[in-house]
Z-matrix of the N, CA and C atoms (Angstrom, degrees):
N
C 1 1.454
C 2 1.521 1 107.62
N 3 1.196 2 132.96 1 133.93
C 4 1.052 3 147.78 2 175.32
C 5 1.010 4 126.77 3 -84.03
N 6 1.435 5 145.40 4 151.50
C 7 2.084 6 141.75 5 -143.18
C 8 1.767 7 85.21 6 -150.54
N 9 1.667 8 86.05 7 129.90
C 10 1.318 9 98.88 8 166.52
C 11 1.589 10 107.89 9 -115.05
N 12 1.444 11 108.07 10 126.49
C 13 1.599 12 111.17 11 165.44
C 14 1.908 13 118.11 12 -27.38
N 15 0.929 14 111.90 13 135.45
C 16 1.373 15 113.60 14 172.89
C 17 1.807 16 104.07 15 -73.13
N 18 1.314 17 89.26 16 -49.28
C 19 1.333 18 97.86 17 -152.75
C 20 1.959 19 108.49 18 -94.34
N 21 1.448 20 98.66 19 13.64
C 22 1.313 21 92.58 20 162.10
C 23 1.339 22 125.32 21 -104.13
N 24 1.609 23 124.12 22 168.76
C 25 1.665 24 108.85 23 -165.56
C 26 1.353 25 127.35 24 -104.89
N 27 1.354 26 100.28 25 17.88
C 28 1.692 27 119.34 26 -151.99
C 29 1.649 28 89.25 27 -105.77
N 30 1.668 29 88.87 28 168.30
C 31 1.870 30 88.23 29 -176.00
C 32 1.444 31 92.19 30 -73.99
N 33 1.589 32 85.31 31 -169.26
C 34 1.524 33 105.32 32 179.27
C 35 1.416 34 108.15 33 -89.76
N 36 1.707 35 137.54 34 156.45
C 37 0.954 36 139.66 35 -148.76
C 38 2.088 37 98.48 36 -95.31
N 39 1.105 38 123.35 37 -167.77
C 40 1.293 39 124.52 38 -160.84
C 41 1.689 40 86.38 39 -99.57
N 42 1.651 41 133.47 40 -30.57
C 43 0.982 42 117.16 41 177.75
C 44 1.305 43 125.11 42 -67.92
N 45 1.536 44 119.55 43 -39.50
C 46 1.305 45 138.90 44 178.93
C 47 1.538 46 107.44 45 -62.05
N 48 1.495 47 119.67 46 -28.62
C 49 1.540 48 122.54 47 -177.15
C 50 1.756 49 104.67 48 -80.20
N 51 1.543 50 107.02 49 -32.60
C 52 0.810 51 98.55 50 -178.24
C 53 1.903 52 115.75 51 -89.02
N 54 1.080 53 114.28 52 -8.16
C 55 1.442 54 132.98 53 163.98
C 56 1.474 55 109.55 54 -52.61
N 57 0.962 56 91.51 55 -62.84
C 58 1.667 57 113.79 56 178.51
C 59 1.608 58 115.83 57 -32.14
N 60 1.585 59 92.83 58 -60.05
C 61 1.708 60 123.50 59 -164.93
C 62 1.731 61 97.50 60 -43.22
N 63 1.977 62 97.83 61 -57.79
C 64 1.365 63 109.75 62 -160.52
C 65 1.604 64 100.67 63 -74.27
N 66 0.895 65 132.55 64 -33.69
C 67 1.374 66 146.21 65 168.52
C 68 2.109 67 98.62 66 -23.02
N 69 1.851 68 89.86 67 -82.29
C 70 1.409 69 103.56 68 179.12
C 71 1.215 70 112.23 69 -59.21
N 72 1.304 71 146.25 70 -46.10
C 73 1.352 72 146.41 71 146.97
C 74 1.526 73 114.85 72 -3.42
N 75 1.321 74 103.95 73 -76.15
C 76 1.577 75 100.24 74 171.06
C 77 1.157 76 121.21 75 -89.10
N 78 1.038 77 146.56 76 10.03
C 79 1.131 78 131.54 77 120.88
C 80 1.492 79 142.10 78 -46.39
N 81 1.247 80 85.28 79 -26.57
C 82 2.184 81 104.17 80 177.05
C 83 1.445 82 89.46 81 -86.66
N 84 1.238 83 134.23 82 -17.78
C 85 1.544 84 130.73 83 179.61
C 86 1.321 85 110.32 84 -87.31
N 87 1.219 86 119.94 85 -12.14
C 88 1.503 87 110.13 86 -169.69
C 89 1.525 88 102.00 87 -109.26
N 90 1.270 89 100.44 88 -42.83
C 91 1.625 90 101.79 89 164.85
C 92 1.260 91 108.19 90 -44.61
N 93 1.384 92 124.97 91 -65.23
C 94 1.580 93 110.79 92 -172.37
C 95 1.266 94 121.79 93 -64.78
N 96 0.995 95 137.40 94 -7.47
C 97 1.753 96 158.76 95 165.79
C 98 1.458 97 90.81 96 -61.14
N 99 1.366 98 125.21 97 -63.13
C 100 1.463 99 120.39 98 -143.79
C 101 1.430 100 91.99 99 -102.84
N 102 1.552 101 134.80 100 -25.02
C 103 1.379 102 117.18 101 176.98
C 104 1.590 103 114.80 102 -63.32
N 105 1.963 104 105.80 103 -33.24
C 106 1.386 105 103.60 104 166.95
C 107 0.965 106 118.55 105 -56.78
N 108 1.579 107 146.50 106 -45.01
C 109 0.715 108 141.06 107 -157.69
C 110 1.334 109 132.62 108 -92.94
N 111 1.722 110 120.09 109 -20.01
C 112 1.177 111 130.86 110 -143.80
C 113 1.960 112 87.81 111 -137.45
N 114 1.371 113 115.74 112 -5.80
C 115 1.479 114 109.87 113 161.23
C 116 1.193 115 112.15 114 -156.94
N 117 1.191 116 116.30 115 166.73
C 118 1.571 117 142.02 116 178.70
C 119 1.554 118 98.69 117 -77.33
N 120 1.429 119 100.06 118 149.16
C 121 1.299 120 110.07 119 155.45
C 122 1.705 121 131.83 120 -107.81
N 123 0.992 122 134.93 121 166.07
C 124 1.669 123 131.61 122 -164.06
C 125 1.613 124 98.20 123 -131.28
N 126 1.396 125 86.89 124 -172.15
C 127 1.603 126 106.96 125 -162.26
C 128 1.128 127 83.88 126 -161.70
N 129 1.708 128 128.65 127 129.23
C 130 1.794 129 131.62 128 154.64
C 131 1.482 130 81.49 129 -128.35
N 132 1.792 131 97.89 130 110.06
C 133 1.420 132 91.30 131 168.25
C 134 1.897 133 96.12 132 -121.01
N 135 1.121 134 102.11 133 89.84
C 136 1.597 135 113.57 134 176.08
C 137 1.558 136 125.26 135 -104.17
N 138 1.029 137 104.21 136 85.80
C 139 1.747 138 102.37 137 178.72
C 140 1.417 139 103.07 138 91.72
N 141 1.721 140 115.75 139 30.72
C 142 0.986 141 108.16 140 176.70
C 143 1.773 142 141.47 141 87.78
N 144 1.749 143 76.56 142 5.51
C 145 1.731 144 95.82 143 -177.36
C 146 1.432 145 107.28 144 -90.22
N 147 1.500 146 104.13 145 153.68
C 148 1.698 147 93.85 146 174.70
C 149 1.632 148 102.70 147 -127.42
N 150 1.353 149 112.08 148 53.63
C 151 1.327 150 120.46 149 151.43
C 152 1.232 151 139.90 150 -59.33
N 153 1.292 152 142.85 151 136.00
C 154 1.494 153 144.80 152 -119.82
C 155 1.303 154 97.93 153 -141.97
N 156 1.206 155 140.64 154 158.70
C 157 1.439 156 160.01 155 170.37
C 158 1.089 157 127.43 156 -143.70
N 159 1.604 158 123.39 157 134.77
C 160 1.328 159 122.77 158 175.79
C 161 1.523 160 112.83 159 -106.60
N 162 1.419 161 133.72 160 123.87
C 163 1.244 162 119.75 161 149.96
C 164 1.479 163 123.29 162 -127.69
N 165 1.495 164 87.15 163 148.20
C 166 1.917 165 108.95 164 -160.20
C 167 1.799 166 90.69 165 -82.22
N 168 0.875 167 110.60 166 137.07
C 169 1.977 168 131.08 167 -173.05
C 170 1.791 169 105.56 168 -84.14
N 171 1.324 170 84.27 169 -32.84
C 172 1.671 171 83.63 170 -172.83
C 173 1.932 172 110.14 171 -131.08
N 174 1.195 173 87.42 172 26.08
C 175 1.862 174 97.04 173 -173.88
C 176 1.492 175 91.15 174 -44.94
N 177 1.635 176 142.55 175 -74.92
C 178 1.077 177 129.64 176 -146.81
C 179 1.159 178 107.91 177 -72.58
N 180 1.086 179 133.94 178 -39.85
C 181 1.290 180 120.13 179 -176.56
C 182 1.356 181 130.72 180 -81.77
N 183 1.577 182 99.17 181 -12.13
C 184 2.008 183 108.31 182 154.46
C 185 1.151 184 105.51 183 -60.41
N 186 1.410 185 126.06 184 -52.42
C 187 1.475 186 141.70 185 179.18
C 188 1.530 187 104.35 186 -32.81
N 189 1.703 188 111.75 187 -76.22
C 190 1.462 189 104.41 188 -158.28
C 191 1.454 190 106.41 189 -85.24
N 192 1.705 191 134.27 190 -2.91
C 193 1.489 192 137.55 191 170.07
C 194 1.544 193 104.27 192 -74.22
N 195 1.702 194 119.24 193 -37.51
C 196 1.552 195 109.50 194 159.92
C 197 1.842 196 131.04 195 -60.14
N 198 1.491 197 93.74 196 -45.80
C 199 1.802 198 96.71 197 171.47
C 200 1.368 199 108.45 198 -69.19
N 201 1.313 200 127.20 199 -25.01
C 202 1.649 201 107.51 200 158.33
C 203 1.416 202 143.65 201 -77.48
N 204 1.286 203 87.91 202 -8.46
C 205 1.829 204 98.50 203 160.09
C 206 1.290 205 108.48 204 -90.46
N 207 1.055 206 124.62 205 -52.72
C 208 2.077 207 125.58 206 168.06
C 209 1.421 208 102.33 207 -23.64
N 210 1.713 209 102.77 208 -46.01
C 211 1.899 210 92.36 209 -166.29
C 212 1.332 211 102.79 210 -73.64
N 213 1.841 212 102.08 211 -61.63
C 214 1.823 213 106.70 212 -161.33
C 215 1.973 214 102.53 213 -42.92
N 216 0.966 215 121.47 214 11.30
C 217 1.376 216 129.49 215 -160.08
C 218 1.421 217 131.95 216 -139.18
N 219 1.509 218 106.88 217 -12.10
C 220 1.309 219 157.29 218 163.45
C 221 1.474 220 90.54 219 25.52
N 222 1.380 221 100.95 220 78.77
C 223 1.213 222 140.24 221 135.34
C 224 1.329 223 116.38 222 -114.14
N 225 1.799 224 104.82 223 147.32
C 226 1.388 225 130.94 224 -162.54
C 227 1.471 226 103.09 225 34.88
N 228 1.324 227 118.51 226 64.68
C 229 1.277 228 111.83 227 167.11
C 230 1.695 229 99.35 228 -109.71
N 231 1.383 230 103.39 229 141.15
C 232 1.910 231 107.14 230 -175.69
C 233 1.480 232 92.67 231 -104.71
N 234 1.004 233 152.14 232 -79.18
C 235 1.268 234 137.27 233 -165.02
C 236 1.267 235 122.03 234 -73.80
N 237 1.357 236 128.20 235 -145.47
C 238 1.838 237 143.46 236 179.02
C 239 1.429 238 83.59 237 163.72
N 240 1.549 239 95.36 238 117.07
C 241 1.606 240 125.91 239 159.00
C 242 1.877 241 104.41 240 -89.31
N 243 1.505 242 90.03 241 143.16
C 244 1.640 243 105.13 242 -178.32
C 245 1.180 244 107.39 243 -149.57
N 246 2.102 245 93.85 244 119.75
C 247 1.082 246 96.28 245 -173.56
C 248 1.856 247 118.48 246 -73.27
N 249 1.175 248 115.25 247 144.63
C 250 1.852 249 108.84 248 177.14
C 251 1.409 250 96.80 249 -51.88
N 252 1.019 251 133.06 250 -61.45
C 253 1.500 252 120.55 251 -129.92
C 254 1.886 253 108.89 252 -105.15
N 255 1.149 254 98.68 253 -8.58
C 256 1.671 255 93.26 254 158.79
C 257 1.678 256 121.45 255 -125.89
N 258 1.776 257 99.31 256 -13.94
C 259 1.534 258 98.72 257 177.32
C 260 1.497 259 106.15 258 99.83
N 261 1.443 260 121.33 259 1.70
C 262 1.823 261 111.87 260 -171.75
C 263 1.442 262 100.96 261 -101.24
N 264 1.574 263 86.04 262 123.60
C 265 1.439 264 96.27 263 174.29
C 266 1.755 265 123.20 264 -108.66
N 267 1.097 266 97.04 265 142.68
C 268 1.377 267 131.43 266 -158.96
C 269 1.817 268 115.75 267 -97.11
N 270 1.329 269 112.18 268 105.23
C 271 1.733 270 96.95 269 -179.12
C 272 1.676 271 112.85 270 -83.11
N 273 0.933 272 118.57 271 175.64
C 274 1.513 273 120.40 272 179.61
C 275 1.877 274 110.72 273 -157.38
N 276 1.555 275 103.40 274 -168.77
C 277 1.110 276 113.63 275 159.35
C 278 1.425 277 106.60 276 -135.71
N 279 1.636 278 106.67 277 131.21
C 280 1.762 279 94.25 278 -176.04
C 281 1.435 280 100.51 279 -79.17
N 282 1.287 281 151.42 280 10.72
C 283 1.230 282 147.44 281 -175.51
C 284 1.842 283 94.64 282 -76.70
N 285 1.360 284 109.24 283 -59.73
C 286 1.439 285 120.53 284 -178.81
C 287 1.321 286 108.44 285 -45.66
N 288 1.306 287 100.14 286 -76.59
C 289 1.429 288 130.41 287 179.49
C 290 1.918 289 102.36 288 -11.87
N 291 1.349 290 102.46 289 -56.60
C 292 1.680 291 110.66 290 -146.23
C 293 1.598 292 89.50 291 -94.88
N 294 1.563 293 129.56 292 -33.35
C 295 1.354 294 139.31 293 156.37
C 296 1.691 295 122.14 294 -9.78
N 297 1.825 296 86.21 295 -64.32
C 298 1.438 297 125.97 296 -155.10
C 299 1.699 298 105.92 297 -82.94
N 300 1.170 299 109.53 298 -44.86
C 301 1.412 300 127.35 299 -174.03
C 302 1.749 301 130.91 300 -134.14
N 303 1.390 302 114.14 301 105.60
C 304 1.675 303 104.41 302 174.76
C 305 1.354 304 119.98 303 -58.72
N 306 1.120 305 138.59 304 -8.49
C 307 1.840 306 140.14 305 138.57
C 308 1.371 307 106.28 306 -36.46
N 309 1.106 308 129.76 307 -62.72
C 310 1.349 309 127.32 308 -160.19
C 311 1.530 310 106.67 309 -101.51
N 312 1.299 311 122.87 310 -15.96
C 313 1.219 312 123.78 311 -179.02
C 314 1.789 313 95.19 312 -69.59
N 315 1.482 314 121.42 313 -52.87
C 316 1.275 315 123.10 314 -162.72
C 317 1.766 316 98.53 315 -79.06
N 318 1.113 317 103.53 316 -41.86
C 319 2.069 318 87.99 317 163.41
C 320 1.382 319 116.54 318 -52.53
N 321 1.412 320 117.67 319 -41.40
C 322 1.517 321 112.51 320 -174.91
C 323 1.547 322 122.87 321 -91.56
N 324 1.276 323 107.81 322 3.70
C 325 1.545 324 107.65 323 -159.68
C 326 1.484 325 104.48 324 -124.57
N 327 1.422 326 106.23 325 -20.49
C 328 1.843 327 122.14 326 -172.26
C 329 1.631 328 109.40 327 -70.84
N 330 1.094 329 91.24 328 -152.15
C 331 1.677 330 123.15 329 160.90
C 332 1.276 331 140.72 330 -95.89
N 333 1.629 332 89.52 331 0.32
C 334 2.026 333 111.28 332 -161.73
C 335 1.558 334 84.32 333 -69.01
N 336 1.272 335 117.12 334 -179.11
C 337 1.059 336 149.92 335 151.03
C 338 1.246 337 143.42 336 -48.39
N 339 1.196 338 103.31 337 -50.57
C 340 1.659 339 150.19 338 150.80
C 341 1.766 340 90.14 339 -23.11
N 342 1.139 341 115.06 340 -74.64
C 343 1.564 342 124.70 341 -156.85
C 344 1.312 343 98.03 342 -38.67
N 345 1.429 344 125.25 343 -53.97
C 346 1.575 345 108.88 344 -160.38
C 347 1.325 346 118.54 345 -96.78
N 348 1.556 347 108.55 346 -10.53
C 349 1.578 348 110.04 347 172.83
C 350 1.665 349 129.87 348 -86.22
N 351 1.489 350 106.31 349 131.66
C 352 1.443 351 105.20 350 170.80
C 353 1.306 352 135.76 351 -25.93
N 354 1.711 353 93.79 352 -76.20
C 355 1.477 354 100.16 353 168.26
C 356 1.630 355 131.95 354 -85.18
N 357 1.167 356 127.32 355 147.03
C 358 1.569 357 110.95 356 -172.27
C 359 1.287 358 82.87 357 -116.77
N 360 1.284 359 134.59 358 155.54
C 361 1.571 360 146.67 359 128.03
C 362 1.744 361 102.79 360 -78.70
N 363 1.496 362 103.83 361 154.92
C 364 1.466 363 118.76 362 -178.10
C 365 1.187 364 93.54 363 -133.61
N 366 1.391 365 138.09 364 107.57
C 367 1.324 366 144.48 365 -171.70
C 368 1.533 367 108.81 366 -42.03
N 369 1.337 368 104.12 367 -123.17
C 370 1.821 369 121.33 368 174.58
C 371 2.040 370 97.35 369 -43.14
N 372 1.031 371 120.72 370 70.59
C 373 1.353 372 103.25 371 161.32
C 374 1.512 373 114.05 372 -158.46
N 375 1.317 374 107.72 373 127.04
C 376 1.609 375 116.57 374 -178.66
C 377 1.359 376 114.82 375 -71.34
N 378 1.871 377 108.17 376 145.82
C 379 1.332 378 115.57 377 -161.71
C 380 1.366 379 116.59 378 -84.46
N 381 1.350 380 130.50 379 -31.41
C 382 1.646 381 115.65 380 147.20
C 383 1.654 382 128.97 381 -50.05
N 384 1.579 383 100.83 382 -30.11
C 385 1.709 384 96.63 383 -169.82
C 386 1.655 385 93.48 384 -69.52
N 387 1.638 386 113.62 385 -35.42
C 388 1.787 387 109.35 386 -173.42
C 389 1.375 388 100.18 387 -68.70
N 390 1.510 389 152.14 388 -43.85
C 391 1.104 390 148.88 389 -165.38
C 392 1.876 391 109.88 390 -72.62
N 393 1.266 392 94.21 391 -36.79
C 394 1.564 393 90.20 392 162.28
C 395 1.363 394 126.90 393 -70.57
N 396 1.378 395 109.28 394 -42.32
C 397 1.670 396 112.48 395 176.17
C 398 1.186 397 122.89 396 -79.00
N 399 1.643 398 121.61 397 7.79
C 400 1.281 399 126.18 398 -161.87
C 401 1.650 400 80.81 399 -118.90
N 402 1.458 401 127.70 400 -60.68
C 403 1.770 402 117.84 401 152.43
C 404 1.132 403 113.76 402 -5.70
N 405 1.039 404 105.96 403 -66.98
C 406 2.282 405 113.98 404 -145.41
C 407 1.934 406 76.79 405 -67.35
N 408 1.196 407 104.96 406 -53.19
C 409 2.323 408 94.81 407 -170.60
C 410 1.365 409 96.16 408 -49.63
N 411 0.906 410 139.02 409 -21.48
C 412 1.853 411 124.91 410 164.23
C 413 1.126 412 129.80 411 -89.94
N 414 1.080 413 109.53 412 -14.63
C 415 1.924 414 116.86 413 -153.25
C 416 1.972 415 91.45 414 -133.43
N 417 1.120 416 128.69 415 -59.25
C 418 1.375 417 113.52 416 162.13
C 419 1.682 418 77.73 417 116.04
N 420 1.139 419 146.44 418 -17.38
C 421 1.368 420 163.60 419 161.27
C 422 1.116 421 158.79 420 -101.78
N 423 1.537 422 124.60 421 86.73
C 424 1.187 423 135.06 422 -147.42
C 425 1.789 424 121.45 423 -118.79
N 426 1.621 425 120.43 424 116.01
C 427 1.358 426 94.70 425 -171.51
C 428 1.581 427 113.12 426 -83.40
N 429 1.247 428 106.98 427 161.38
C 430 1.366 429 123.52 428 -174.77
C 431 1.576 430 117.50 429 -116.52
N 432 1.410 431 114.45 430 96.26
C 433 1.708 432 128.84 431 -143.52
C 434 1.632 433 80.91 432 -109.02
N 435 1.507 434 112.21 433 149.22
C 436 1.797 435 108.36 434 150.92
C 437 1.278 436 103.48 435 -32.99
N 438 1.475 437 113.14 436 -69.89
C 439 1.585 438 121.56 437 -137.63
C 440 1.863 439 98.47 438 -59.76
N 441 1.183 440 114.65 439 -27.77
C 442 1.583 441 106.48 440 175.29
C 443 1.341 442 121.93 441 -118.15
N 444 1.500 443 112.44 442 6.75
C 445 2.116 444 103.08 443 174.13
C 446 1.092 445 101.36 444 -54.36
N 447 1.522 446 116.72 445 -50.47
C 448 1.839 447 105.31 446 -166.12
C 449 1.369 448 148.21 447 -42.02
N 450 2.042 449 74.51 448 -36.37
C 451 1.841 450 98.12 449 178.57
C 452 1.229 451 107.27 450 -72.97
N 453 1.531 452 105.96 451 -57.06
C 454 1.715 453 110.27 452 174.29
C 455 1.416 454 135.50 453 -25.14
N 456 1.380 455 104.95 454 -41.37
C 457 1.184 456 125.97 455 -177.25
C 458 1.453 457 115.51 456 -77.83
């Protein structure tokens, strides 16, 4: 594979174009690998149309297994939840966040205050029980131990 200077101003050479080509090539190969594989295809035949449809089988749950690496990784995270009562703060996405829960949907979506600030504090609330409940808005799954129903609750 061939390297083009960043910082020079000239095109790219006929190898690099052609680098390129095979580049997008397989990429158009893998896409079609994974559209077979990863969706259905449709038929809208209405009035004679022969319009086509794609659907992805597992879109949501690619969806929320990607926003949980964004967090554990805290990237594009817009807020940081803090718990009151030990101080651990927690990053998030309020997109999820407000998704997952009408608590946080009406903090993030209202008139509160909440909406435009980074960090939130959550008064009376412990910082594992928030890191778990801020989990389950990604994961849809949360365990429920003695040592933490109480807090949870």
């Amino acid at each position: 594979m061939s390297s083009v200077n960043v910082n020079q101003k000239e095109s790219p050479s006929r190898d690099s174009t052609a680098s390129t080509s095979g580049h997008i090539s397989m990429m158009a190969e893998n896409t079609m690998e994974s559209l077979s594989r990863d969706y259905s295809l449709g038929s809208l035949n209405s009035a004679g149309s022969q319009d086509e449809f794609f659907r992805c089988r597992d879109h949501a749950d690619s969806l929320l297994k990607r926003m949980l690496l964004y967090v554990d990784s805290q990237q594009l995270c817009d807020v940081v939840l803090i718990a009151g009562i030990d101080g651990k703060r927690v990053p998030a996405h309020r997109l999820v966040l407000s998704a997952s829960s009408a608590y946080f949907s009406a903090m993030f979506t209202g008139s509160l205050r909440e909406t435009k600030e980074n960090d939130v504090t959550l008064g009376e609330v412990n910082g594992d029980a928030l890191q778990l409940l801020v989990q389950y808005c990604y994961t849809g799954f949360i365990e429920l131990r003695e040592d933490t129903v109480e807090t949870l609750l």
